[in-house]
C-alpha positions as CSV (number, residue, x, y, z in Angstrom):
1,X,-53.6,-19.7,46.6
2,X,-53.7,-15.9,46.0
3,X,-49.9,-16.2,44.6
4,X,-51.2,-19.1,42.1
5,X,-54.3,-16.8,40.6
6,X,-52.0,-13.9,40.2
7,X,-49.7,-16.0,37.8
8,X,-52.9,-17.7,36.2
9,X,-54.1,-14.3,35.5
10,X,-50.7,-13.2,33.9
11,X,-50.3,-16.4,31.8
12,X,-53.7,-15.3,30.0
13,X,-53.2,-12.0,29.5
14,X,-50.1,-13.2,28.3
15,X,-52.2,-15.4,25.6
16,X,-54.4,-12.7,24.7
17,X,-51.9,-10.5,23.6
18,X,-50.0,-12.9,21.9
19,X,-53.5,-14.0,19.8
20,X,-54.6,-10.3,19.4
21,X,-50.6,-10.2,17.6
22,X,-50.9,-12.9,15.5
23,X,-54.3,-11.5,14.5
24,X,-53.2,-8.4,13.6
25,X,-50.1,-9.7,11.6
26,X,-52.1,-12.1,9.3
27,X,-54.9,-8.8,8.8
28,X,-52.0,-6.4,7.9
29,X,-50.6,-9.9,5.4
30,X,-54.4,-10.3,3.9
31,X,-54.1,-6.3,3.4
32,X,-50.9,-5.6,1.9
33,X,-50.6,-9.0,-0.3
34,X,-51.9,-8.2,-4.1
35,X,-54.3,-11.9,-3.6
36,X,-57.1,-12.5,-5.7
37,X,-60.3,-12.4,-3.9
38,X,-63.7,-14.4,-4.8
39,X,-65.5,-10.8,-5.3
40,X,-63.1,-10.0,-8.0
41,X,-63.6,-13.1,-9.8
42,X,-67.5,-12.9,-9.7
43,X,-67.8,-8.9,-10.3
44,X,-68.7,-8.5,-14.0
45,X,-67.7,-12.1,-14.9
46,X,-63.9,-11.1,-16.1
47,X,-61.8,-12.9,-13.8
48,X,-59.0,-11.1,-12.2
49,X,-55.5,-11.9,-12.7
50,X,-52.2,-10.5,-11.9
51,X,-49.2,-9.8,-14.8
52,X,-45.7,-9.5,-14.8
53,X,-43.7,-7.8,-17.1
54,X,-40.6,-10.0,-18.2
55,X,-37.2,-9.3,-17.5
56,X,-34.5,-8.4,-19.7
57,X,-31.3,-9.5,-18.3
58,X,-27.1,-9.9,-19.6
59,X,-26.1,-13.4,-18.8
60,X,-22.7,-12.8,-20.5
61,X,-20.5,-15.7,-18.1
62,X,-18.1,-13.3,-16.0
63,X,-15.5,-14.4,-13.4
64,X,-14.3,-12.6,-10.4
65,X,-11.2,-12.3,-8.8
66,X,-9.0,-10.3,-5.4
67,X,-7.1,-7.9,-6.6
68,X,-4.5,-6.1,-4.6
69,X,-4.0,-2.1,-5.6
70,X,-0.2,-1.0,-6.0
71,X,2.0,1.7,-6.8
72,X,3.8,1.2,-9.8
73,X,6.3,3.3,-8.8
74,X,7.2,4.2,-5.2
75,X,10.6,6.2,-4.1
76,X,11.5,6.3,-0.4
77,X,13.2,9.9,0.3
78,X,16.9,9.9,1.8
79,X,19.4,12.2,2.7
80,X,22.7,12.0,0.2
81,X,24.4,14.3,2.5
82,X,24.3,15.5,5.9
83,X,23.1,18.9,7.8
84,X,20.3,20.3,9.8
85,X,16.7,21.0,7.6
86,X,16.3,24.2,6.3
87,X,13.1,24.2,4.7
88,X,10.4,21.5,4.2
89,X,8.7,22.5,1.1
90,X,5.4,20.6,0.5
91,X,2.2,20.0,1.9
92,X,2.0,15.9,3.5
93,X,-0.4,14.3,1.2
94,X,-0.5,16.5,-1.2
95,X,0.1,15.7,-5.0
96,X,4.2,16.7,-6.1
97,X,5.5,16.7,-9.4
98,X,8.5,15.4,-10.7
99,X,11.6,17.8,-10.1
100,X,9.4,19.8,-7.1
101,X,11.7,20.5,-4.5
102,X,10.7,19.0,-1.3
103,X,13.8,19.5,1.3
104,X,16.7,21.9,1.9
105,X,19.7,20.8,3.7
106,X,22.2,23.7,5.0
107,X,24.2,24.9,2.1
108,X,26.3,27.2,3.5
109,X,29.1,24.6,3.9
110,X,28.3,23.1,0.6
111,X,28.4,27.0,-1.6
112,X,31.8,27.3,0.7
113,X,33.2,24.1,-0.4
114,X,32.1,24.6,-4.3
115,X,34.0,28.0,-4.1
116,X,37.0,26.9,-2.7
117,X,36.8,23.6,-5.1
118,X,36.7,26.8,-7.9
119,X,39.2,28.6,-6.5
120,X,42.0,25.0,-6.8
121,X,40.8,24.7,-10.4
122,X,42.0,28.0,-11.3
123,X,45.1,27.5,-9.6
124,X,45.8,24.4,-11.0
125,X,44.8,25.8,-14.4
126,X,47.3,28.8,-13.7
127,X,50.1,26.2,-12.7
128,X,49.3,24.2,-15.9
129,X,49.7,27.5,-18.1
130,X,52.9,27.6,-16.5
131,X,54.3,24.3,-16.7
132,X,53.3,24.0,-20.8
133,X,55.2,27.5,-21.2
134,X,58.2,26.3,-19.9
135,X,57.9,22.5,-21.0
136,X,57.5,24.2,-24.5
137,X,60.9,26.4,-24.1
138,X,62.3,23.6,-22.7
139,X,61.6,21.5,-25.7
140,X,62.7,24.2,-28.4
141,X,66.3,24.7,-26.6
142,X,66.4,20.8,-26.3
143,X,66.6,20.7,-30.2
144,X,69.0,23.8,-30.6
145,X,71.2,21.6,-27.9
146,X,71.3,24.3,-25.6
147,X,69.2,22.3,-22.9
148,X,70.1,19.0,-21.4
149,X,68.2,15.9,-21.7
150,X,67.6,15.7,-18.0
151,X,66.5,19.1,-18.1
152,X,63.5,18.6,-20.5
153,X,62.7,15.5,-18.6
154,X,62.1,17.2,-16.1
155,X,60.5,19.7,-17.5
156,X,57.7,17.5,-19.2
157,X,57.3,15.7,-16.0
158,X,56.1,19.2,-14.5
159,X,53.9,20.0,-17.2
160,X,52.4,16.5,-17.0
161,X,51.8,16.7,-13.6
162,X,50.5,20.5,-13.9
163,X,47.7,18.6,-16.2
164,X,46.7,15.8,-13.6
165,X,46.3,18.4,-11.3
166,X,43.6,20.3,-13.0
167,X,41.9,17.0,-14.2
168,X,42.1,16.4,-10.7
169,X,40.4,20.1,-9.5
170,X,38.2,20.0,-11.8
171,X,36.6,16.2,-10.6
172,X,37.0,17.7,-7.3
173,X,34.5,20.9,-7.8
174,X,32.4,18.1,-10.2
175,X,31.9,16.4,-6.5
176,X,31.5,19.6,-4.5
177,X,28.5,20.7,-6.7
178,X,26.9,17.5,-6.6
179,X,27.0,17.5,-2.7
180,X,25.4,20.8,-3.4
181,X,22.7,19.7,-5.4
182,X,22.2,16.9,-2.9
183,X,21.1,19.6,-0.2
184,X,18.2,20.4,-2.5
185,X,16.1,17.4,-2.2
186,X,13.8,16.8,-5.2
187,X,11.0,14.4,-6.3
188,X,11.9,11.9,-8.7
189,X,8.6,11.2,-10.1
190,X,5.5,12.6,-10.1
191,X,3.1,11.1,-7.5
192,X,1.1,11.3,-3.8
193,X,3.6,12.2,-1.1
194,X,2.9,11.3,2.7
195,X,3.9,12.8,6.3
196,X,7.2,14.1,6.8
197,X,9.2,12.2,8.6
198,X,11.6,14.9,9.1
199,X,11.0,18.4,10.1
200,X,13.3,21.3,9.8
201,X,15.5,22.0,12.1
202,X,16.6,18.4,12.5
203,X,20.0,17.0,11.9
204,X,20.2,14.2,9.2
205,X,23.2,12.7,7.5
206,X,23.0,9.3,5.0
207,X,22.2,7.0,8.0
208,X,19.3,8.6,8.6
209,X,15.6,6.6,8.1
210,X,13.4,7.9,5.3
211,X,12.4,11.7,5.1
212,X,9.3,11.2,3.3
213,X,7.8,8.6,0.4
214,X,5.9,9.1,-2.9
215,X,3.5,6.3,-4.5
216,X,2.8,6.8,-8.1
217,X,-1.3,7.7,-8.1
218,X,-1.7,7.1,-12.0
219,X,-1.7,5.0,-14.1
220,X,-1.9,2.6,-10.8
221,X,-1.3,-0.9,-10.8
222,X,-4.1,-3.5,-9.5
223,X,-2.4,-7.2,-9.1
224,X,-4.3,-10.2,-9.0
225,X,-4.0,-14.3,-9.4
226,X,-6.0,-16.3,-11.9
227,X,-6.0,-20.0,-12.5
228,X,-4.0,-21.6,-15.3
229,X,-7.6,-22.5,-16.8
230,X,-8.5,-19.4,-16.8
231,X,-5.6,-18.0,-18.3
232,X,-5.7,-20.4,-20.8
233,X,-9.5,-19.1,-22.1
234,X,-8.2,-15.6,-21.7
235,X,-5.4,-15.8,-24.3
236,X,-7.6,-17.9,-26.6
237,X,-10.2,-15.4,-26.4
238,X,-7.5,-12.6,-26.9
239,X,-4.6,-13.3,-29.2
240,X,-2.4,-10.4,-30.7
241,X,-3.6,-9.4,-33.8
242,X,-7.3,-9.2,-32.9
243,X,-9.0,-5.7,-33.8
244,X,-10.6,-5.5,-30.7
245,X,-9.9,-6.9,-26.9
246,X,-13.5,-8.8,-26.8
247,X,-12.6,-8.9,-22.6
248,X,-14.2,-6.5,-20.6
249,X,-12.9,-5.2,-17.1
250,X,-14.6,-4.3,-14.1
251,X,-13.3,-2.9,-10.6
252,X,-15.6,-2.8,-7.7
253,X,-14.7,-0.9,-5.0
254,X,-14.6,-1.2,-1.4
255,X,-17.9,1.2,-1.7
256,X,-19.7,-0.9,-3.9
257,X,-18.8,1.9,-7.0
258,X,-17.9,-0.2,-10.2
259,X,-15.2,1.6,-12.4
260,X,-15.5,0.2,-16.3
261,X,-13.3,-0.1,-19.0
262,X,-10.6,2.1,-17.0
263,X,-8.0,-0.7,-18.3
264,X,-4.8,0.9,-20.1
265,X,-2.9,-2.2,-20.4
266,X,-1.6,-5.6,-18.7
267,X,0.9,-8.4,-18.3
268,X,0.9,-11.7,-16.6
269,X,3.8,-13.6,-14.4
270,X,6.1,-15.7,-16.1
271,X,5.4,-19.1,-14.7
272,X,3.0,-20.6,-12.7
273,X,2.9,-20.4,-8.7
274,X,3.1,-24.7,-8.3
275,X,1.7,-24.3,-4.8
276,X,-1.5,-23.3,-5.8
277,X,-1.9,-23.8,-9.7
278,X,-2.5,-19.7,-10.5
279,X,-0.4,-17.1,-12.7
280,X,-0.2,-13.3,-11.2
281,X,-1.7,-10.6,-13.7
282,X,-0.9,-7.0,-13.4
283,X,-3.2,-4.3,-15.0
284,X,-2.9,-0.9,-15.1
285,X,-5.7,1.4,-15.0
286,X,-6.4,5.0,-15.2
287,X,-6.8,6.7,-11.7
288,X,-7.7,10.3,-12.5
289,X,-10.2,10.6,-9.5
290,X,-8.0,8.6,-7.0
291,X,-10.5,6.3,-6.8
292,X,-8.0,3.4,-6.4
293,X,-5.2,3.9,-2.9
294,X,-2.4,1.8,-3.3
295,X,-2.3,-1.0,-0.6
296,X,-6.8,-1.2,-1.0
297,X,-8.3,-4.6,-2.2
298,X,-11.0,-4.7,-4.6
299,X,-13.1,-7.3,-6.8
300,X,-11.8,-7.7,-10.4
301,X,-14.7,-8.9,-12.8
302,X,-13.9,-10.0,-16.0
303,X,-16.5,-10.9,-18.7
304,X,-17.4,-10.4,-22.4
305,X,-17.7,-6.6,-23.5
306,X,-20.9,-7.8,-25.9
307,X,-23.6,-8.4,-23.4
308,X,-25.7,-11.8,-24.1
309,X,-29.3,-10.5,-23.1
310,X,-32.0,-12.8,-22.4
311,X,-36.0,-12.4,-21.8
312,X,-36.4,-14.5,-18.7
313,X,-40.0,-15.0,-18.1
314,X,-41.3,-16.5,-14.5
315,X,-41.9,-20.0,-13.9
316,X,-45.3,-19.2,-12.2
317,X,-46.6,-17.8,-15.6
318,X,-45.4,-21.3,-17.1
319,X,-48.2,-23.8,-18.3
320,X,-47.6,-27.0,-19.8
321,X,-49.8,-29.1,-22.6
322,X,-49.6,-32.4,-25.0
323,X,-48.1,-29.2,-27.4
324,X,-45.6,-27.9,-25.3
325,X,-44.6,-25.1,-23.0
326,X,-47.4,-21.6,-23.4
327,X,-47.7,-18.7,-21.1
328,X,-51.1,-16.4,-21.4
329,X,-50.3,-12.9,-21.8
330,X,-52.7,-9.6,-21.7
331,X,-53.2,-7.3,-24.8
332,X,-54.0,-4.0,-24.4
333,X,-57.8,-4.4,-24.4
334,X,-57.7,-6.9,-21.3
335,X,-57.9,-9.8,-24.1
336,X,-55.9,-12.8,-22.5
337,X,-54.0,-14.4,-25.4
338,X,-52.2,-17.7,-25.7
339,X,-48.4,-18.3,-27.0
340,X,-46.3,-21.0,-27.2
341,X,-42.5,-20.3,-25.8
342,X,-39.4,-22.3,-26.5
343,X,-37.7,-22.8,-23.3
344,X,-34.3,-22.3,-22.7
345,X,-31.5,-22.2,-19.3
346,X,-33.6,-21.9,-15.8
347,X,-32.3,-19.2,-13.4
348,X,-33.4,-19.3,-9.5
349,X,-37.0,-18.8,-10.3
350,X,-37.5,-17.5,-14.0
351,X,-36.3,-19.7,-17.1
352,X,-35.0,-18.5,-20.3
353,X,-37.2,-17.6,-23.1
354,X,-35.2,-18.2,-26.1
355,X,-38.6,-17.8,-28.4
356,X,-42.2,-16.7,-28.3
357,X,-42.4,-13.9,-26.4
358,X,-41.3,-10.2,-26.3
359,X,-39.8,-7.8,-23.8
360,X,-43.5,-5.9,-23.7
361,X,-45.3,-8.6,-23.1
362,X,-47.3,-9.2,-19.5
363,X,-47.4,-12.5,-18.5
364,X,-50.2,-14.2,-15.6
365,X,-48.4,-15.3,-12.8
366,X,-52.0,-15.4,-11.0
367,X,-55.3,-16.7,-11.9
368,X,-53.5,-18.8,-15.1
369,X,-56.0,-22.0,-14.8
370,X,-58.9,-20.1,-15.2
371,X,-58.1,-18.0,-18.2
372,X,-59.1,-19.3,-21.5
373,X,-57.4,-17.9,-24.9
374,X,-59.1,-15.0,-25.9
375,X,-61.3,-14.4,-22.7
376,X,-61.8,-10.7,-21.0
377,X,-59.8,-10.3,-18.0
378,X,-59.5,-7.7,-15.4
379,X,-55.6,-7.5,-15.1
380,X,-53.7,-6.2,-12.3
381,X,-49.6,-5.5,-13.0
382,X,-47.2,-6.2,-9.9
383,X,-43.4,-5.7,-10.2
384,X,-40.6,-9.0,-9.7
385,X,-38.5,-9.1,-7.0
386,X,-35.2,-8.0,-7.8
387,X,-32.4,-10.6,-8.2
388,X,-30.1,-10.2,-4.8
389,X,-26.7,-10.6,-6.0
């Protein structure tokens, strides 16, 4: 028995607390709700009303789409030749310029081989002097018959191959220099560089994996798919010839920060993907902040650049007579005045105004059926909910 009052007693302590809850929850509504109270409309005779200011909003149709970020140009760093790393010259993740130098291979064995490649160029350019000397004498005693035919035969044949040899030296110390050059590792275009996948003092030769890779940072490419309708109203809305591109582009990022009219230029696919009915486009834009990181994915929004704004006035301020569609609005001396709207487009709970009102104008959302045109009112402003989008 004791065991079944203790759990009575809990059970209504349990209700109280929940009643003295609820209690407090609809006091703190009454409280912070802007409501209009029976006092309010009896004080003075004015009845109390609340107003709205209307909204001004850009309906301009806009379509959004996945875009993928990308480098336009990316180069994969490789050893040409082989050695150990001498020197690794930049800073991972830094920003490089075309022509920086980033690696040194050993060059030791390369200057030797370029001076020794020198060094059988002149001796084939001595042996070629030579061989024309005595090809030449050769040729003048020929004519004066004092040489035999056999002899100047064999004489050109010398001189001839005295020739190929320096042609030959010479492409020789063409290749040793370029092996030189190859120890200097350089960046072919100017762009983001990332770790090192090589460090000095290791041993790399052509087989060897990447030593480091650069992304182009900008321009910057940003690729994404769009229907064949779409595409369509795109090129009909901008043909070649127009003054002006009447398409505006937006970027959101991953943030939530919108990047506007960054577009340098664009180019679509060449057919259709028949799988799922869309054609690729690829726009460049302007990346001076780095805002865009190649490999990201971001929201492409594409719409008119000339905004269409609209009044949108609520539908709670909306009244409705054998003469049409009115709202009352409040003047500046608290004078509640009548006008007669033309309706247009409804969005979630406000409808398009497309006559009778203007952007100053307070509306009654509250208190509407007991305002009369021209009557005093006591008028209290609240603000709209914003529009989640």
């Amino acid at each position: 028995m004791l065991v079944g009052k203790i759990k009575n007693r809990v059970i209504i302590r349990q209700i109280i607390i929940l009643g003295l809850c609820v209690g407090f929850g609809w006091y703190l509504k009454a409280k912070l709700s802007p409501q209009i109270s029976a006092s309010d409309m009896a004080e003075g005779g004015e009845p109390a009303v609340l107003t709205q200011k209307l909204e001004t909003r850009d309906i301009s149709p806009k379509k959004s789409y996945i875009g993928h970020v990308e480098a336009i140009k990316s180069v994969d760093l490789k050893p040409q030749v082989s050695g150990y790393v001498e020197k690794v010259l930049f800073q991972e993740g830094s920003l490089v310029n075309e022509g920086d130098i980033l690696f040194v291979i050993e060059q030791k064995r390369y200057l030797a081989n370029v001076e020794l490649r020198e060094a059988e160029l002149a001796s084939a350019k001595a042996n070629l002097v030579r061989a024309e000397r005595d090809y030449r004498r050769q040729s003048s005693l020929s004519k004066q018959n004092y040489a035999s035919k056999a002899t100047l035969d064999t004489s050109e044949s010398t001189y001839l191959q005295a020739k190929a040899a320096v042609a030959q030296a010479e492409a020789n110390l063409e290749l040793a220099k370029i092996d030189l050059d190859y120890t200097e590792i350089k960046a072919p275009i100017t762009g983001r560089i990332g770790k090192a996948m090589v460090t000095e003092g290791n041993y790399v030769d052509t087989t060897t994996a990447n030593l480091a890779r650069i992304v182009q940072a900008n321009p910057i490419r940003v690729a994404f798919s769009v229907s064949d309708k779409d595409i369509l109203n795109m090129r009909e809305m901008y043909k070649p010839g127009k003054e002006q591109n009447p398409l505006q582009t937006e970027i959101i990022l991953p943030n939530g920060k919108v990047l506007v009219n960054h577009l340098r230029s664009r180019f679509t696919d060449n057919e259709v993907n028949t799988n799922t009915a869309t054609i690729a486009i690829y726009a460049e834009y302007e990346n001076q902040e780095n805002l865009l990181i190649p490999g990201n994915y971001v929201d492409i929004r594409i719409g008119l650049k000339d905004a269409q704004k609209v009044l949108l006035v609520p539908q709670s301020a909306l009244a409705q007579d054998k003469n049409g569609n009115y709202v009352m609005t409040v003047d500046r001396n608290g004078n509640a005045i009548e006008k007669r709207v033309v309706l247009g487009d409804t969005i979630g709970d406000q409808q398009v105004v497309i006559s009778g009102l203007q952007s100053d104008d307070e509306v009654i959302v509250q208190g509407l059926q007991k305002v009369r045109d021209g009557m005093k009112v006591r008028a209290q402003l609240v603000q709209s909910e914003p529009e989640v989008l």
